[in-house]
Each structure stands twice: as structure tokens, then as C-alpha cells.
C-alpha positions as CSV (number, residue, x, y, z in Angstrom):
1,X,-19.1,-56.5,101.6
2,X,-19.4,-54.4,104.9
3,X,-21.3,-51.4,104.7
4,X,-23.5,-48.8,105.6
5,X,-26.4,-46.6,104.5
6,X,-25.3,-43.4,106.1
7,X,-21.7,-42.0,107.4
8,X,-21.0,-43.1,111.0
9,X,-19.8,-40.6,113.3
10,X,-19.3,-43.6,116.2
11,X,-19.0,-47.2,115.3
12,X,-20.0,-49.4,118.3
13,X,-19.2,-53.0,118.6
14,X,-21.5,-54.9,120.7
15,X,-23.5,-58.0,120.1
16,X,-24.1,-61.2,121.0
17,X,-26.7,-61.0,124.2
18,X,-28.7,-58.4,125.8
19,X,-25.9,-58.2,128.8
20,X,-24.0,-56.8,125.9
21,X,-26.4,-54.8,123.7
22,X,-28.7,-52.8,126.4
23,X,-25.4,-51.7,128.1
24,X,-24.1,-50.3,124.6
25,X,-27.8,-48.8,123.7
26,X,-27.9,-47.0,127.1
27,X,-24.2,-45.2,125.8
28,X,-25.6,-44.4,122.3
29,X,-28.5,-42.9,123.9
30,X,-26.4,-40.9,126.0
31,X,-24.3,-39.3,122.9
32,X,-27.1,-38.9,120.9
33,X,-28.5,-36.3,123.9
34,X,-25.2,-34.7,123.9
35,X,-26.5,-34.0,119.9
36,X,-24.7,-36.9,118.2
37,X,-27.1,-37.9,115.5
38,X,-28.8,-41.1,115.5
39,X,-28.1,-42.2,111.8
40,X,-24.5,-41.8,112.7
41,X,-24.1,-44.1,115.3
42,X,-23.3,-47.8,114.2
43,X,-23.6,-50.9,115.7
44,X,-21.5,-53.5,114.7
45,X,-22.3,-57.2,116.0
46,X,-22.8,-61.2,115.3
47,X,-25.3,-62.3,113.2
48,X,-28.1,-63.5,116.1
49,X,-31.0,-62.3,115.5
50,X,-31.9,-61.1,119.0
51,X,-29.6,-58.4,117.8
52,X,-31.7,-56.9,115.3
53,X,-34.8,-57.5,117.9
54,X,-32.9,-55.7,120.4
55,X,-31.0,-53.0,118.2
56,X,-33.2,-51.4,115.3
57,X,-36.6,-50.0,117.5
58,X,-33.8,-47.5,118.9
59,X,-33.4,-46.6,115.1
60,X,-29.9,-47.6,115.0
61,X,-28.1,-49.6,111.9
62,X,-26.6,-52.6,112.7
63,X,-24.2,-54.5,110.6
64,X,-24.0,-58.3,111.5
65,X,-20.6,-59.8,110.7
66,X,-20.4,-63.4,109.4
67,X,-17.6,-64.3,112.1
68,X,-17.5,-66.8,114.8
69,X,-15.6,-67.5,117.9
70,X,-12.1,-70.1,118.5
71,X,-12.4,-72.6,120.9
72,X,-10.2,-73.2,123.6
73,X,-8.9,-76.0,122.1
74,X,-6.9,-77.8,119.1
75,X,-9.5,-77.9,116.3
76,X,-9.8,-77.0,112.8
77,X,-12.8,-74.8,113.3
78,X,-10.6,-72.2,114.7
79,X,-8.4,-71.7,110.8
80,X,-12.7,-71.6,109.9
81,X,-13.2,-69.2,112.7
82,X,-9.9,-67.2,112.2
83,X,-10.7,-66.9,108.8
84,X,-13.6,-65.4,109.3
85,X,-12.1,-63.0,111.0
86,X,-9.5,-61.8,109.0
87,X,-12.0,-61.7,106.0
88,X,-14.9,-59.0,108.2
89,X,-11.2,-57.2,109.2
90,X,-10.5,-56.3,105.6
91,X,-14.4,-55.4,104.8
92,X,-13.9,-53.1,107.5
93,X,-10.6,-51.3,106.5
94,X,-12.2,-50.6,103.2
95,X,-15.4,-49.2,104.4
96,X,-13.4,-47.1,107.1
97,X,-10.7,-46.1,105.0
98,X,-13.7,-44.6,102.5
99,X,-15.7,-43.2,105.8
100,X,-13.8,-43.5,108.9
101,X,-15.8,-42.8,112.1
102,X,-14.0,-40.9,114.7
103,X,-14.4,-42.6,117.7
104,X,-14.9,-46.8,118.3
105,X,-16.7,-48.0,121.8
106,X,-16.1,-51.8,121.8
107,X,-18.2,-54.2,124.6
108,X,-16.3,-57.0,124.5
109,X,-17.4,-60.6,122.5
110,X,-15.3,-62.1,119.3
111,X,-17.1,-60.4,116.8
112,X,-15.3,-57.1,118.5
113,X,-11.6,-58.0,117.0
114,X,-12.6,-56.5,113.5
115,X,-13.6,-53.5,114.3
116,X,-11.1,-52.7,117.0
117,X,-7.7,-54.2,114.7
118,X,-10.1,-51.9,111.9
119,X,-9.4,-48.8,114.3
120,X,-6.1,-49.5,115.7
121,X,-4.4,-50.2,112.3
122,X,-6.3,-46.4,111.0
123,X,-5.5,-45.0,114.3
124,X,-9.0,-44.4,114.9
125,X,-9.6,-44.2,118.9
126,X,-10.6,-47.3,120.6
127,X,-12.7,-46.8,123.6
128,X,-12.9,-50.6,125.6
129,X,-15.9,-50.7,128.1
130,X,-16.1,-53.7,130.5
131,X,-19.5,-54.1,132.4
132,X,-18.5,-57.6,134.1
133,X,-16.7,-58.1,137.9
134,X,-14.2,-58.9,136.0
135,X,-13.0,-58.6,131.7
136,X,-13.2,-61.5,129.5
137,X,-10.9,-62.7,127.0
138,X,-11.6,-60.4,124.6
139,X,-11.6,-57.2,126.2
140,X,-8.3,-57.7,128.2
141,X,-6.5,-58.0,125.0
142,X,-8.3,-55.1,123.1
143,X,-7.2,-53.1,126.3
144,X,-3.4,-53.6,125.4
145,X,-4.3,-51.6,122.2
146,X,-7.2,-49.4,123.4
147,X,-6.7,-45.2,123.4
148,X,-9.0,-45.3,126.4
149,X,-10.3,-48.5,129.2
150,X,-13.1,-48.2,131.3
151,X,-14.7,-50.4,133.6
152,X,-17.8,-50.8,135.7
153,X,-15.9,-52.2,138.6
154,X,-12.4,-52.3,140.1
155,X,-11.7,-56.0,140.3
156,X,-11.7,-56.2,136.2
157,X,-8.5,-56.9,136.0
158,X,-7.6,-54.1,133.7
159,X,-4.7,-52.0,135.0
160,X,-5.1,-48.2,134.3
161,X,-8.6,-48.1,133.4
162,X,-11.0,-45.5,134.9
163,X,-14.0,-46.8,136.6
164,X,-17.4,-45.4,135.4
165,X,-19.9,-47.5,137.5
166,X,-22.3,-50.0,136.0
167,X,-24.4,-49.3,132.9
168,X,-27.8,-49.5,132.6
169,X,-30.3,-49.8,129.3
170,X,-31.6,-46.4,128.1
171,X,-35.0,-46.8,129.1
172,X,-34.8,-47.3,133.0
173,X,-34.3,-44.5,133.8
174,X,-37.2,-42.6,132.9
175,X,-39.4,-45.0,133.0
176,X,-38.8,-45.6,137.0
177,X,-39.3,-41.5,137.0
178,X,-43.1,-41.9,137.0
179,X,-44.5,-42.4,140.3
180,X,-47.2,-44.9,139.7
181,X,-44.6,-46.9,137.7
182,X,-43.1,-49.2,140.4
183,X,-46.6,-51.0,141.1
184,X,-48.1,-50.9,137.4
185,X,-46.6,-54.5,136.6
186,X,-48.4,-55.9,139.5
187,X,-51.3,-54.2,138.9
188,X,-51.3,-55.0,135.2
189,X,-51.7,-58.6,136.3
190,X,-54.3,-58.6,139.6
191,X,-51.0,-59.2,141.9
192,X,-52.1,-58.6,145.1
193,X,-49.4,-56.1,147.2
194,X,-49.3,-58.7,149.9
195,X,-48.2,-61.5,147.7
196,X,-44.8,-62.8,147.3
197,X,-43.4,-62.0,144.1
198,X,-40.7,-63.9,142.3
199,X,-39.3,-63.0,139.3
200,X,-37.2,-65.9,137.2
201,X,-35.5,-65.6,134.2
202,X,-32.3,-66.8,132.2
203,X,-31.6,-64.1,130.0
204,X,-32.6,-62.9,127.1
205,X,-32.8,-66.9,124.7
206,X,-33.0,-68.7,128.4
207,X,-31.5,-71.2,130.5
208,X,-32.4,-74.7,130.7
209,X,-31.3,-74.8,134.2
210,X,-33.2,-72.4,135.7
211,X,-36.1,-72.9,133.5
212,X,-36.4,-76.6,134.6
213,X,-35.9,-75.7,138.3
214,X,-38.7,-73.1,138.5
215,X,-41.4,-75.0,136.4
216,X,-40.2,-78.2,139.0
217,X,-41.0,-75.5,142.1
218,X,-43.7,-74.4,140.9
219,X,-45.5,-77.6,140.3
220,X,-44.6,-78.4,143.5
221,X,-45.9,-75.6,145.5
222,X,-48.7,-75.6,143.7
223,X,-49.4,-78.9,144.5
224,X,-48.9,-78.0,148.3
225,X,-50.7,-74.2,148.1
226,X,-50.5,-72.9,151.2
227,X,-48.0,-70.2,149.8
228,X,-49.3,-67.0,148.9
229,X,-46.8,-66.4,146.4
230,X,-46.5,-65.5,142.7
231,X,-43.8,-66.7,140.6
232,X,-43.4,-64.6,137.2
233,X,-40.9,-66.7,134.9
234,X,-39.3,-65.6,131.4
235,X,-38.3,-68.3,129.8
236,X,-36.3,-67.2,127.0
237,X,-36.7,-67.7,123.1
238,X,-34.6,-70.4,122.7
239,X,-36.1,-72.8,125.6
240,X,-40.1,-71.5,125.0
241,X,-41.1,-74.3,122.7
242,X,-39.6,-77.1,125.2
243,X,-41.8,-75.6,128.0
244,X,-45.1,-74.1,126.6
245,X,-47.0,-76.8,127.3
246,X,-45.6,-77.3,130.6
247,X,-46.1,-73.4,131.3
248,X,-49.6,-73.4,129.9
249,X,-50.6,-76.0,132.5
250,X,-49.0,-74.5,135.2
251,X,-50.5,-71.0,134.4
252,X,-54.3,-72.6,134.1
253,X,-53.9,-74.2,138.0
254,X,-56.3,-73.4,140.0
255,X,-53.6,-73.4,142.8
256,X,-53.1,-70.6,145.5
257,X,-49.9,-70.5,144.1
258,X,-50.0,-68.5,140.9
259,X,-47.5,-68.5,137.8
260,X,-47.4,-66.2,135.3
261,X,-44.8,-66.6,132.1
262,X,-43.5,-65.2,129.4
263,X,-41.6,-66.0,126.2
264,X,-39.8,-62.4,126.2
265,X,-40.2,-59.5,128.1
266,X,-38.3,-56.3,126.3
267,X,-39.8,-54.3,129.7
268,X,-38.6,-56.7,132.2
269,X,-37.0,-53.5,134.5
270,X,-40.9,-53.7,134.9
271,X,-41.6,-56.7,137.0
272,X,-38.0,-56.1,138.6
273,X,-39.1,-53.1,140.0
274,X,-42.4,-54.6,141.6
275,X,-40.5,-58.0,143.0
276,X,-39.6,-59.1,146.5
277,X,-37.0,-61.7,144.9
278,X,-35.2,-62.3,141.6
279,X,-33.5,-65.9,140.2
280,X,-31.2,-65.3,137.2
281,X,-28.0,-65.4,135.9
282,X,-24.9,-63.0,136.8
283,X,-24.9,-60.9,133.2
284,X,-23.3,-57.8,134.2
285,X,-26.8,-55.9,132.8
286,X,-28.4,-58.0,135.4
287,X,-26.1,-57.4,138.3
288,X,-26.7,-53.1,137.5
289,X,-30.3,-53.8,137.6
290,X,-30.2,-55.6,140.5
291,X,-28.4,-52.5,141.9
292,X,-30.8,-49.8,140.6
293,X,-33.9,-50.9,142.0
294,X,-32.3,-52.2,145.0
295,X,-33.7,-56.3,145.1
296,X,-32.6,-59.7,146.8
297,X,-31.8,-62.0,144.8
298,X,-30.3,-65.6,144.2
299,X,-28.2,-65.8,141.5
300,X,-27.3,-69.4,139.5
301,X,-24.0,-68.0,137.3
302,X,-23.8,-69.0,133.9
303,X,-21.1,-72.2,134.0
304,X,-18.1,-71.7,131.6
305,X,-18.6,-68.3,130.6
306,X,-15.7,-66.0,129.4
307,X,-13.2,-65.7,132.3
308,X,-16.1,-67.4,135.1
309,X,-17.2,-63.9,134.9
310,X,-20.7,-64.5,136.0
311,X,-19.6,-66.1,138.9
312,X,-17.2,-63.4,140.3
313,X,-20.5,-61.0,139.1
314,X,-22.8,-63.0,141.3
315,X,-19.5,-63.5,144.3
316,X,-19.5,-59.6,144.7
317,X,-22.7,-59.1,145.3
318,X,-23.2,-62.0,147.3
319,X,-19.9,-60.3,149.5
320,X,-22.1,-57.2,149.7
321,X,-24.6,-59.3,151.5
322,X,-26.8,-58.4,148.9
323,X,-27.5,-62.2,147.2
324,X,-27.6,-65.6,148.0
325,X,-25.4,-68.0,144.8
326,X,-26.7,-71.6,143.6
327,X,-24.1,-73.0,140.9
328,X,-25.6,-74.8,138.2
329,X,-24.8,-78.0,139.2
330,X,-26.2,-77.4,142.8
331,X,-29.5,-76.2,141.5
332,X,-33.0,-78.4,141.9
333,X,-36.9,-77.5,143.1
334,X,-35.2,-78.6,146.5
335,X,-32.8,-75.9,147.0
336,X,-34.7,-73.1,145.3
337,X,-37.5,-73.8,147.3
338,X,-35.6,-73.7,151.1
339,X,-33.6,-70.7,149.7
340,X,-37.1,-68.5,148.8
341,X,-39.0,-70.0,151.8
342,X,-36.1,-68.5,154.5
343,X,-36.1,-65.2,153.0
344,X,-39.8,-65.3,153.1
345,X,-39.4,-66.1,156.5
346,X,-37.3,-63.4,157.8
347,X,-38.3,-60.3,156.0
348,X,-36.3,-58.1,158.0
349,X,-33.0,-60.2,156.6
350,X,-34.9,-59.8,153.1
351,X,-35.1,-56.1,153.6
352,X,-31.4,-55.5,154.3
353,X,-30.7,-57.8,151.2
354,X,-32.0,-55.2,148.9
355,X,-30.6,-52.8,151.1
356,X,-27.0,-53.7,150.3
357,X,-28.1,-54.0,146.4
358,X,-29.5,-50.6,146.8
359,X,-26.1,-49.1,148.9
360,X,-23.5,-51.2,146.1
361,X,-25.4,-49.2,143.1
362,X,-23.1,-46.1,142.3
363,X,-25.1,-44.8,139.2
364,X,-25.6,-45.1,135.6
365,X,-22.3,-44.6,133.8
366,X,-23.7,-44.3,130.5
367,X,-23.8,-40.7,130.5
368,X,-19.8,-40.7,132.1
369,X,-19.0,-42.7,128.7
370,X,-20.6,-40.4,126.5
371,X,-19.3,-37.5,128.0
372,X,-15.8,-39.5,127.8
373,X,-16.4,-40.0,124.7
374,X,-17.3,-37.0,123.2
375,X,-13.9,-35.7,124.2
376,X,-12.3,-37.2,120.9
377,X,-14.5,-35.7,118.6
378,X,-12.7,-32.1,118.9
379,X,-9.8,-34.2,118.4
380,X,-8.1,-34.2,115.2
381,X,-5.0,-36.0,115.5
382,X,-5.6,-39.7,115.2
383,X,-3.7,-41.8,118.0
């Protein structure tokens, strides 16, 4: 049965991936400044366990529902999967009806329909935040329902919502306050300032993909070594154990050509911050990051995610002139390699790169949600 150890003021459904979750922490953080207390903030989610990773240092409670998501097809794991559903709905309007919260944010993800049919059917206010280029499944239909829609970007597809500007997670921000802090990752690991720095990861459990096509590249340059470059690759949780001994060896080469990896790194902003160029994915948490710090990158979109929305993420910024795009199926050691070589070739074309990611950044809407917000709590009468 759903429930919680203390009241919740704010419930806040977001879960699933760390595109999701640090976008979501970096709004709690912002109401909690405004004097919301901590222990009344909720965060309601799936039951990965990145979530609890990501969620509990902040000292928030999470509750993980046992719910999955349909498929897009005829199949008798959706009755499973709508089951499921219906079941976390009616733990939820018992909890709330005991201790409702006055305010819902939902993120987006399957495991937000609860919560937000919870709210809707106790006229609790729904607040719908969308981070990607443009809303997924889920969040165009808890719009049609929502008290309040807003959006990191005008091309989501949501008619009347108010645009806030990208979110970022709660710590960037002071952390990148500290002058010494945009070289300390470099220092931390004997880069030299001269040396090339590319930074490659998948998100927060990985992608095969990418992982594959940087370990491929970097056997391969290291093989040739007359780069002076420094490849710094997370790997992810989920694809570690398939390429630590792989990693290992690459890491002990004796090659011009150093790599450096990790499984996780909860301070990645770190190494952004100190990087000529970045390979991911398009997450919309990526994409703000990108922004903030102003970097190149090449971005490889996650294929068949909810509404292609990593590929219209990665097609913006690549119309800002800010990145160059590999699709999945496009990407090899090959193509990697003569897409990183040009830019190192023309810096100057490199340097207007992170210009454009620099100019396309217009500031952290966290605190504009929580300010937002915050407007229902004087509010008595439920809509």
C-alpha cells in the first residue's frame, strides 16, 4: 500500500532516468529555498533503482510504484500493464484523500498517470513540465487535464503552455560559481590544458552504441598515437561489466592517446565543464547542459524514444549550429573518428560551435517553476 513517512506538501512524479530525475531535483531544490520543507516534498517514481541512487542523498522520500509501461502494440502485457496502473491509482487516492498535497509537478514517463488521474479526480493542481524539443506521449495527454503546462522549449507541441527555459540539476550552479572549478577535473587527472578532451557517455545505465564506438576509436588511435587527445568515457551501469576488461586495457596503454573511464559519474557537469567536445545522447538534461557551459558536441539520439524526441533535441541544436548528429545506425570508429579529427582541425569552427550552445542557453527555469509553483499554495479552492 502507497505511503509515506511524513505529510507531503508537493508530490512530484519523476522517475525513470536521470534526464528525468536531475531536472525534477533541480525544482525541489528551488521550493525548498523558497522555505518549502524538505520532508514535505515527495517523489513519486518506477521502481529502478537508479532512482533511489539519484533521489535520497538530496534527503527526499521516494515512493516506487510497481507499474509498468503499454506497448505500442496488440499484446496482453498491456491488461498486465494497465492493471498495474489502475491498482498504484487507487493506493494513491487513499493515501491522498487521508493527506492530500496541495500542489502535483509531473515530468513525464508512465509511472506519472497515477499520480496525476490521483490529483485530477481530487482536484488537486496538476503542474506538467516538459524538458524535451518536443512532449512525449505521456505528457501531451496529462496536458489536456493539467491546471498549469510548461515547457522548456516552444516546439513541444503543447498549445498554451508557458515556456520556462531548460532545467538544470541543483548542483550546477553553484558548483560552476567557484573560480578554480572549470579546470579542477582536468587537473584531478594530470590532463594537460593543451590536450584534446573528449568526453563520451550514454546516460546514466549506458548505451551499447556509443559505448562500442568509443572503446573501437580509441583502440584505434591508440594504436596510431600521434593524437594528443584524451578521451574520458562513462560507460553506464548497465553496459560496465560487458566492457571492464576492455576499458581496463585500454586505460593501462602506454599510448599517447590516453583514456580514462568510469562506471558512473554523479559529478559529470565536472568533466563537461573542462571538455573541448562531448558524444552522447539527446536527453533533454543533456541538451541544458550542453547549453550552460557552452560545448560542441555530436550527438547520436536515442532510436525509438517517446515521440523521436531525442532526435528533434539533438535537430535543434544542430539548427543552432551548435552540434554535429550521428544516428545510431550511422555510427562506427570510422565516422566518430573523421567527425572529432575536423573539429580538431578547425578550432576556430569548434569555437563558434560552443558559441551557439552558449547564445541558445536562456537560463535555469527551475527557480521560474518554483516560483510558479508556489503560487497555489495560498490557493485554497481546489481546481
Amino acid at each position: 500500500m502507497a505511503r509515506w513517512k511524513f505529510n507531503k506538501t508537493v508530490w512530484v512524479a519523476a522517475g525513470g532516468t536521470a534526464g528525468h530525475l536531475l531536472p525534477a531535483l533541480g525544482v525541489a531544490e528551488a521550493l525548498v529555498k523558497t522555505g518549502v520543507v524538505r520532508e514535505e516534498v515527495g517523489f513519486i517514481g518506477s521502481t529502478r533503482p537508479i532512482e533511489l541512487d539519484i533521489v535520497t542523498p538530496y534527503g527526499y522520500e521516494l515512493m516506487q510504484l510497481q507499474v509498468r509501461g503499454l506497448v505500442r502494440k496488440l499484446s496482453l502485457s498491456n491488461l498486465f500493464a494497465l492493471w498495474l496502473l489502475i491498482i498504484a491509482t487507487i493506493e494513491l487516492l487513499i493515501l491522498a484523500r487521508k493527506s492530500p498535497p496541495r500542489v502535483l509537478i509531473g515530468f513525464g514517463g508512465y509511472f506519472s498517470f497515477p499520480p496525476i488521474v490521483t490529483a485530477k479526480i481530487l482536484r488537486i493542481p496538476v503542474v506538467v513540465v516538459e524538458t524535451n524539443a518536443v512532449a512525449g506521449l505521456a505528457n501531451r495527454l496529462a496536458a489536456k487535464i493539467a491546471t498549469k503546462v510548461l515547457v522548456s522549449f516552444e516546439s513541444s507541441g503543447i498549445k498554451n503552455a508557458e515556456i520556462i527555459g531548460v532545467l538544470l540539476r541543483p548542483e550546477i550552479s553553484s558548483w560552476a560559481g567557484r573560480d578554480s572549478d572549470s579546470s579542477s577535473f582536468r587537473a584531478e587527472r594530470a590532463i594537460s590544458k593543451g590536450s584534446f578532451l573528449v568526453c563520451a557517455f550514454g546516460g546514466s545505465l549506458g548505451s551499447y552504441s556509443i559505448n562500442e564506438a568509443i572503446a573501437d576509436l580509441a583502440e584505434w588511435w591508440q594504436s596510431r598515437g600521434d593524437l594528443d587527445v584524451v578521451i574520458y568515457h562513462v560507460i553506464g551501469s548497465r553496459d560496465f561489466p560487458q566492457f571492464k576488461d576492455r576499458a581496463s586495457r585500454l586505460v593501462a596503454s602506454d599510448s599517447a592517446v590516453k583514456y580514462i573511464c568510469a562506471e558512473f559519474d554523479s559529478k559529470l557537469y565536472r568533466a563537461l565543464a573542462s571538455s573541448d567536445l562531448i558524444v552522447s545522447r539527446a536527453g533533454s538534461g543533456t541538451v541544458a547542459e550542453l547549453g550552460y557551459f557552452g560545448k560542441a558536441s555530436i550527438l547520436v539520439p536515442l532510436p525509438n524514444a517517446p515521440g523521436d524526441h531525442q532526435t528533434k533535441n539533438a535537430r535543434m541544436l544542430e539548427d543552432q549550429g551548435a552540434a554535429r548528429v550521428i544516428f545510431d545506425h550511422e555510427l562506427s570508429k570510422e565516422r566518430l573518428a573523421g567527425e572529432i579529427e575536423a573539429l580538431m582541425a578547425d578550432r576556430r569552427g569548434l569555437e563558434e560551435m560552443s558559441k551557439r550552445a552558449a547564445e541558445g542557453f536562456k537560463g535555469d527555469g527551475a527557480a521560474r517553476v518554483g516560483e510558479l509553483v508556489q503560487a497555489f499554495f495560498g490557493n485554497e479552492e481546489r481546481k
